[in-house]
N, C-alpha and C positions, 0 to 999 in steps of 0.2 A: 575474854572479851567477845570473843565470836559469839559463842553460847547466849549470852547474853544482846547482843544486837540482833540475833536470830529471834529472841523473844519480844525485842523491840517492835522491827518490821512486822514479825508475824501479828501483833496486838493493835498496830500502830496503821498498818498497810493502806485498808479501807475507811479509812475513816475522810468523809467528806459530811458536806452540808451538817455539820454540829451546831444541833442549838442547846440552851442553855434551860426551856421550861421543863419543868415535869410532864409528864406523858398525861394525869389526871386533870393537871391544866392546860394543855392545848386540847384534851378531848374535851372538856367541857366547853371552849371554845368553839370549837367544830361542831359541837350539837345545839350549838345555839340557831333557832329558826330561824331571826331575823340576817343570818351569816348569809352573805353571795357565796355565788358556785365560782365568780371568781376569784373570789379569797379564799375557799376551798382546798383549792390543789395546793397551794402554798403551805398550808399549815399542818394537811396531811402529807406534807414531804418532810416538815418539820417532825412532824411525829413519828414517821418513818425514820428519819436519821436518828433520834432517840432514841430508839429502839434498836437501831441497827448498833451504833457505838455503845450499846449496855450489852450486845449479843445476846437478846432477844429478836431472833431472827425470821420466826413465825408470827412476830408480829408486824413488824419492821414491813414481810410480804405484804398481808394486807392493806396495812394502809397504803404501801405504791401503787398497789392494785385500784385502792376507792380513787386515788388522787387521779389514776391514769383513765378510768372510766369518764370522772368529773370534767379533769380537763380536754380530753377527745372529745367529750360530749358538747361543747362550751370552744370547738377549734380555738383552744389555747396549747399549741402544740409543743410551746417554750416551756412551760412546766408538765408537759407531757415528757418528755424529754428527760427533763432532770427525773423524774417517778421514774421512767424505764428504767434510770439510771442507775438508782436506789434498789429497785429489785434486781438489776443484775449483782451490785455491791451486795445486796445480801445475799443473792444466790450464791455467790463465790463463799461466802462467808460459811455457808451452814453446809457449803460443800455438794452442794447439788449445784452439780454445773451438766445435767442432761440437757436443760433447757435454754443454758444460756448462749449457745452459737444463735437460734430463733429470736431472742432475746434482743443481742447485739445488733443482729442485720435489721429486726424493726427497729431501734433505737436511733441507727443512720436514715432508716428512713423516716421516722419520724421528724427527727431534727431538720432532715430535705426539706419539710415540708411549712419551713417555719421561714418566718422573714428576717430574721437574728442569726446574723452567723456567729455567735459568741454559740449557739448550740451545737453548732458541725464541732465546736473545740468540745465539748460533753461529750457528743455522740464519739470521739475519736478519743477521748481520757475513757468511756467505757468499753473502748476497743482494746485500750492498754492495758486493762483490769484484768480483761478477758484472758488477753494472750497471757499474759502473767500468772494466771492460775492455772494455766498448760505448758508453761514453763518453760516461754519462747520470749526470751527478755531481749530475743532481734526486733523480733515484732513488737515486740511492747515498744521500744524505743521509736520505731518507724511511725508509730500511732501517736505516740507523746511529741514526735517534734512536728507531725500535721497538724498537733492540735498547735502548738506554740506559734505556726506560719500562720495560722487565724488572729492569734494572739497579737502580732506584729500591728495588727489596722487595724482589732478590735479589743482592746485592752482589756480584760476583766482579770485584777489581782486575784478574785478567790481560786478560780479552774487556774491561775497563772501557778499560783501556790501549791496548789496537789499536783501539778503536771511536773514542776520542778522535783516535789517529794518524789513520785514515780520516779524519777531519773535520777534521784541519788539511791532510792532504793534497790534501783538495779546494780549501780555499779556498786554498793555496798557490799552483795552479792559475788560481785569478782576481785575486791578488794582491790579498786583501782580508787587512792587516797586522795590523788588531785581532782578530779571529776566529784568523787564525795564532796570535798570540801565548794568546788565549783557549784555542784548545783541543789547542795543543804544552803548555800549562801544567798543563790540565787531564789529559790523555796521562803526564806526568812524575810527576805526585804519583799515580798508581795504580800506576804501573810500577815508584815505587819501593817499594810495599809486596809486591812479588812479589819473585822468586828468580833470573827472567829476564834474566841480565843484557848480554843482547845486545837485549833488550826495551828494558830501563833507555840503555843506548847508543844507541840509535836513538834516544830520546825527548829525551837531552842534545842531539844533532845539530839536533832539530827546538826546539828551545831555542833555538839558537845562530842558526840563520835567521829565527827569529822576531823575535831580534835586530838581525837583521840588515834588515829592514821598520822597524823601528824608526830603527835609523840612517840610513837613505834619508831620514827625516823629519825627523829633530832634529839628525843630526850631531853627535852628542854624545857626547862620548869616555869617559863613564862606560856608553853602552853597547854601545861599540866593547869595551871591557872584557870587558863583559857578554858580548859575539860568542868570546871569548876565553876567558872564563870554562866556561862550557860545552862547550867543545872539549874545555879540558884533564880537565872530568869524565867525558867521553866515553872521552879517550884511558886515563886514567888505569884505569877500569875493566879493560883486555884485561894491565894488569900485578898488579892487587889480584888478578880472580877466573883465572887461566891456566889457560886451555882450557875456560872456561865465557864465554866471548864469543867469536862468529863470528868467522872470518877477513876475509869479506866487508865485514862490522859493524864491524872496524876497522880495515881499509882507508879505507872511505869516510871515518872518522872522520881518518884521517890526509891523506885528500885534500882532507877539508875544512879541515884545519889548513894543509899548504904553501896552499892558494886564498889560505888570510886571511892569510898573510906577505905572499903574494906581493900583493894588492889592497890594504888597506889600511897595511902596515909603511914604511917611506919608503927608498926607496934607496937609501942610501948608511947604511942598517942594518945593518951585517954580521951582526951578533948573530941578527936575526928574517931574511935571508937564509937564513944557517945553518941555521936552525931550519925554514923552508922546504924546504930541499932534502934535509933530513932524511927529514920526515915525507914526501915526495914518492915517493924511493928506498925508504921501510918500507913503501910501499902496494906496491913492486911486488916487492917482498922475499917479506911475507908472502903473498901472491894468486902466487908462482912456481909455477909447475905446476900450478894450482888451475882445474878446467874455467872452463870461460863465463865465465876473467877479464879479455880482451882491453880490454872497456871501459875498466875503472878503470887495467890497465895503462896504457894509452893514454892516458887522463886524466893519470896522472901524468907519463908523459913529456914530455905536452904543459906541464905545469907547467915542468920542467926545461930545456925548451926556451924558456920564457919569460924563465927568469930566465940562461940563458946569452945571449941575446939583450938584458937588461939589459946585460950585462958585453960587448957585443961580441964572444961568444966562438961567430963564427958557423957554424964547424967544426960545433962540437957540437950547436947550431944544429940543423942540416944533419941531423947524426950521430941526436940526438935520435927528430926528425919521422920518419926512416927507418926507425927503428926500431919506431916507433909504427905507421907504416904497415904495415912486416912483422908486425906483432905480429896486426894486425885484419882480415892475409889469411889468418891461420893458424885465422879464424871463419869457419864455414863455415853460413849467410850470415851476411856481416858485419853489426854493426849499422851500420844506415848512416850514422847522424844522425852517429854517430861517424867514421867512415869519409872523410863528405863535411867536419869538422872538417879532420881530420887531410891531407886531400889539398889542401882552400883554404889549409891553413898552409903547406903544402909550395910549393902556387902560388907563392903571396906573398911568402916568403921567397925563391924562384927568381929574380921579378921583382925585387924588393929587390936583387939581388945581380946582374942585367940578364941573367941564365940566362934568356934567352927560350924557348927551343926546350924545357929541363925545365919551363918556368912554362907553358908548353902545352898538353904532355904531361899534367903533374896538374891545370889547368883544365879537359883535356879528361876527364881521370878523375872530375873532379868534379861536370862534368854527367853524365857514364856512371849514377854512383852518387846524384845526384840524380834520374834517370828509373828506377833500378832503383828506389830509396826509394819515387820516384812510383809505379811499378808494385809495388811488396811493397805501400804501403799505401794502394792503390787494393784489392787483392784482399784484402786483409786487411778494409777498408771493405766489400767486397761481401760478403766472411764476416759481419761484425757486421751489416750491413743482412739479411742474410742470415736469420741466429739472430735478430735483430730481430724480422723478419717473422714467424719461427717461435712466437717469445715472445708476442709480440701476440697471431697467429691463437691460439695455445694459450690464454692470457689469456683472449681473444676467447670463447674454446670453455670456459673454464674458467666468465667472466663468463655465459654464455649455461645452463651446465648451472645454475651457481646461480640463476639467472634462473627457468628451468624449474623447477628442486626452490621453488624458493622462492614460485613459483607455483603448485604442486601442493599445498607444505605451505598454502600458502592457501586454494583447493582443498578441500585436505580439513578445512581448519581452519572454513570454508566448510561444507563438507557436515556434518560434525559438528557445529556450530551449529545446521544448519538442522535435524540430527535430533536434536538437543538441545533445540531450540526445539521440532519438533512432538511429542517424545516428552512434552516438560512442557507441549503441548496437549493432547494425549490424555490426559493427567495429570490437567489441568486438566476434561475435558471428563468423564472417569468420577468426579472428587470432584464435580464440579461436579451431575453428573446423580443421583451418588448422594447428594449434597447435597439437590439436589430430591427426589430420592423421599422420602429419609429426611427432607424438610423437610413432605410432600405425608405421607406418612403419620403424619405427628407433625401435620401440619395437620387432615387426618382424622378422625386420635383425636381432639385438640383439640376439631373441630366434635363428633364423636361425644359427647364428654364435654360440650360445651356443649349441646347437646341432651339430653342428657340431664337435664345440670344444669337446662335451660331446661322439659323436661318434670316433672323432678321440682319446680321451684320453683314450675312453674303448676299444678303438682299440689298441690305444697303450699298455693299462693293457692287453687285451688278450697276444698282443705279447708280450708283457714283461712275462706273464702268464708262456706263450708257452716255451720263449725261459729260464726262471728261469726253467720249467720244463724237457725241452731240455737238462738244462747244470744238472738239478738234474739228470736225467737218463744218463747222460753221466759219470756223478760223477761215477751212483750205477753201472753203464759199467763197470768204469776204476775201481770201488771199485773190483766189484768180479773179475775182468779180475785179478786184481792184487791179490786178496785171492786165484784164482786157480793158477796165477801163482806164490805164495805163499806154495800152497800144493804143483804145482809140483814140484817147489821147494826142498820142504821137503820131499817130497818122494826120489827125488835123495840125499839130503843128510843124509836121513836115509840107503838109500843103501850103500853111502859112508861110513858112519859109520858099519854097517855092515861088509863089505870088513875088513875095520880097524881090527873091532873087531874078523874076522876070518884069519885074519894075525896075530893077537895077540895072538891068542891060538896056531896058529902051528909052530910062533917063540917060543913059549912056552914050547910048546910040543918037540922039538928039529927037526920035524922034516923041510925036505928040503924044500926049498920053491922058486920055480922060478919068483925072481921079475917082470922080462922081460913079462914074460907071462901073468901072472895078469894085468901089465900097460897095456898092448897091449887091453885085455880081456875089461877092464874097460874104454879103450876109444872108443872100439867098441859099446860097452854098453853107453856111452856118446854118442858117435854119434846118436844111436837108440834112447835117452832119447830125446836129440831134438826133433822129431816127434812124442816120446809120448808126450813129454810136451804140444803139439799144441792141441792135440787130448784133453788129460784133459781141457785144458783152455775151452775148449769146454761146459766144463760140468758146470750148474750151479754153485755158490757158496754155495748156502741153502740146495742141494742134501748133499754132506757130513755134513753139520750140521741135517737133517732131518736122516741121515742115523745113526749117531753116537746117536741121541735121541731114535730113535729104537731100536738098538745092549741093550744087557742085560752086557755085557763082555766089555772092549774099545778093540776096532779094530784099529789093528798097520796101520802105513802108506803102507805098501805092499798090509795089506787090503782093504784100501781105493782106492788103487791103482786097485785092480782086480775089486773091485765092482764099479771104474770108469769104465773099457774095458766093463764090462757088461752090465754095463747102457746106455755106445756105440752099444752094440748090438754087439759087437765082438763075434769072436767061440772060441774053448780052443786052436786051432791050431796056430791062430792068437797072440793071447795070450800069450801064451807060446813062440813064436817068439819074441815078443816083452818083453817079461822078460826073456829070454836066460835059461828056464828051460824049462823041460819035459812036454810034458802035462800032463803025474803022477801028476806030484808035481802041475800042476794047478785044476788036479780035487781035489788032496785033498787038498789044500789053498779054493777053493767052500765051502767043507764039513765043515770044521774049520771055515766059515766066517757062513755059515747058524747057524750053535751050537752059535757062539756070539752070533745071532738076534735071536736066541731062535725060527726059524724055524721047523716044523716039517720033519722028514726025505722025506714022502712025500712031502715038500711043494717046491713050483718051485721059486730059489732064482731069476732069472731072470727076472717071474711078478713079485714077489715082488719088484722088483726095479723099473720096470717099472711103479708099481704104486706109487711111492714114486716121478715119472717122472709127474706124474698128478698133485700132489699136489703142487709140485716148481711152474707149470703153472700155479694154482691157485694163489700160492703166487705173482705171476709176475702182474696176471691181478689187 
């Protein structure tokens, strides 16, 4: 089985973008004048893939090459794309993979360059190709499932279908059966909603093997079935769509059908015999004259040599294996794997038949071509270690540039900050200053105005001071103005009373008494009091309170009254004028007033009052 799925993959692997025309009619198409350049790239990528699935691989190149010119020329970068795509596929194919590291990294950037991300899933299914033919099926897988995360929001079944094939391909590889069967399933159900039906064929075949993992496990003949089942959907396709399934595509399919007669049918089956030898003869029917088909030819002869070896029919046997042989010298290099098959069978069958000297002969050819095998795929290894190395250092140089920009943009991301950050310190530092100033002359004003406010309000307290002071001296004015006009007052009405009292004693007394004369008397007297009254107001208030604190005796208001004239400075003439007696009677009212103040007869009542005129002053100040 292995053997055989090895020849699967390896015939099966590359196969993308399959069309179904003849190569002489899509070139005639293409050379038609009235053709655009952008239908162009299209038809020579079709041509290209024709080419490429016939393994015609020198041609297959150029037309990627016309179609990639066309479409770069024409910025249609989507079928630029797919053309890169196709010369890397064939590059791998014809085994010149010097070019194809260069290849791959324009192929990404190509794709970059497009406005379709359905292309980054191309550019990264030709990434998987890549690694695959360097025989790093980590990376291949890492590349298939970026393309598939495109895939998620940009759906396209066809690249969905060969990215799935890649992924059973690999794990085919490791012989992991549940992943086979996962993503040969996954592969089928995208391939059938395409058009491709040498796509859809290859995805039944990978169907059928997955099956076939399966029956290694369970042995179970419902999916031995199942191995069967999908053969004949395989097969059945190259008769439904004719001439839109590869030749190649259903060969394989036909050699995988004689395999499963011939492995599992029992024999003494004629029926599935038959049917064996059928399909073995249609692989090499169809693939006659068809480049690069030695292999499968040679597969099938080797089937038909098995099963005439069933029937003893060792001639043919014989006839078979020789023919297989010529067939895969007529490759020029053969492939080996095949080669060294087909020469151990010849061995074996020589020994078997006691032909020592032929059994030799091809053991000896079999190590020949297992030391060529050694040496093709020792140099073949030192290619891929090769482009390894290339890919790496490039990698290397690719990781090291981004390293560098990425530490520049930091860098500058770096420096800009730093002049982002000081530019919004000096931001800060001229709001900041002009904050103070403008804070330092709003504080200025401020004190200004408080100063002001503070002069104008102690201005105002002075006057207010002034004028509380003003109305209090106006008060102690109208206070004593109104105490002396108070005494004099009382001085007149102690004289009144007086009068009274000396009409009371000479109504008393019986004797006469002329009213007339007295009234007349006492308003004369009144008239006069007016101008004494002015004269007293004159005199402080605190003189008669200073003067009555002196006196030893109290001093009548007549007193107070004389020792007011005197403290005027008046003379006794005056005096006595103004109190309408004699001057007698005012020298001895003096004498009488000095004996109250406890005067001595020498002492001068006059200064004494006048000093009593000193101390008021004092009290004033």
């Amino acid at each position: 089985m292995k053997s055989l799925l090895s020849l699967l993959i390896c015939l099966t692997w590359s196969a993308s973008f399959a069309q179904t025309r003849l190569s002489d009619s899509l070139q005639s198409v293409i050379d038609r004048p009235n053709l655009s350049e952008q239908e162009k790239p299209i038809l020579l990528n079709q041509l290209a893939e024709f080419y490429r699935v016939n393994k015609e691989y020198k041609k297959a190149i150029e037309a990627a090459r016309k179609s990639i010119v066309i479409a770069s020329r024409n910025k249609n970068y989507t079928d630029a794309t797919k053309a890169y795509l196709l010369l890397l596929n064939s590059k791998i194919g014809a085994q010149e993979l010097d070019q194809t590291k260069q290849l791959t990294d324009t192929l990404l950037l190509t794709a970059k360059r497009t406005d379709n991300p359905v292309a980054m899933a191309y550019a990264y299914y030709g990434q998987a190709l890549f690694y695959k033919a360097l025989e790093h099926p980590d990376s291949s897988m890492k590349y298939c499932q970026m393309a598939l995360t495109i895939q998620e929001k940009h759906p396209d079944a066809y690249i969905a279908a060969k990215i799935y094939y890649q992924l059973y391909a690999i794990h085919s590889n490791w012989n992991n059966g549940g992943k086979v069967y996962q993503y040969a399933s996954l592969a089928l159900e995208n391939a059938l909603k395409t058009t491709d039906y040498t796509l859809l064929s290859n995805c039944y075949n990978a169907m059928s093997t997955a099956h076939e993992y399966k029956y290694e496990e369970n042995h179970d003949k419902a999916t031995l079935d199942s191995i069967l089942y999908y053969l004949n959907k395989s097969l059945d396709l190259y008769t439904r769509y004719p001439g839109q399934v590869n030749n190649f595509a259903y060969a394989i399919s036909c050699i995988n059908a004689a395999s499963y007669y011939l492995r599992f049918a029992a024999p003494d089956d004629s029926k599935a015999q038959t049917q064996g030898i059928y399909y073995a003869n249609k692989a090499r029917t169809v693939l006659k004259d068809a480049p690069n088909s030695q292999e499968v030819i040679a597969s099938s002869l080797g089937i038909l040599s098995e099963y005439a070896r069933r029937d003893a029919r060792y001639t043919e046997v014989e006839r078979y294996l020789l023919e297989a042989y010529e067939v895969m010298l007529t490759q020029q290099p053969p492939y080996y794997y095949t080669m060294i098959n087909v020469t151990k069978g010849l061995a074996d069958f020589y020994e078997s038949r006691q032909d020592y000297k032929k059994a030799y002969k091809f053991q000896q050819l079999v190590t020949e071509y297992s030391n060529r095998n050694f040496d093709q795929q020792k140099a073949l290894k030192a290619q891929k270690l090769e482009i390894e190395y290339q890919t790496e250092k490039a990698n290397n140089e690719v990781r090291f540039l981004k390293e560098r920009e990425k530490n520049r943009q930091q860098k500058n991301f770096l420096y800009t900050c730093v002049a982002v950050v000081f530019a919004l310190f000096l931001l800060f530092m001229f709001r900041s200053y002009h904050f103070r100033l403008r804070y330092s002359l709003q504080r200025e004003k401020q004190l200004q105005l408080e100063k002001q406010d503070s002069e104008l309000q102690l201005k105002l307290e002075k006057e207010e001071q002034a004028r509380l002071k003003a109305e209090q001296q106006l008060l102690e004015i109208q206070q004593q103005q109104l105490k002396k006009e108070v005494m004099a007052n009382a001085l007149q009405l102690e004289h009144k009373n007086q009068v009274l009292h000396n009409l009371k004693d000479k109504l008393s007394g019986g004797d006469d008494v002329n009213i007339k004369k007295m009234l007349k008397e006492e308003m004369v007297l009144d008239s006069d009091f007016d101008k004494t009254k002015l004269q007293i107001q004159q005199v402080h208030a605190d003189f008669f309170q200073l003067l009555n604190e002196k006196a030893q005796r109290k001093l009548t208001l007549l007193d107070l009254k004389l020792c007011a004239y005197l403290y005027l400075q008046m003379d006794t003439r005056q005096i006595a004028q103004l109190m309408h007696v004699e001057a007698k009677s005012v020298r001895m009212s003096r004498y009488r007033i000095k004996q109250k103040l406890g005067l001595e007869k020498d002492d001068d009542l006059n200064a004494f009052l006048q000093g009593l005129k000193e101390n008021v002053r004092k009290l004033e100040s």
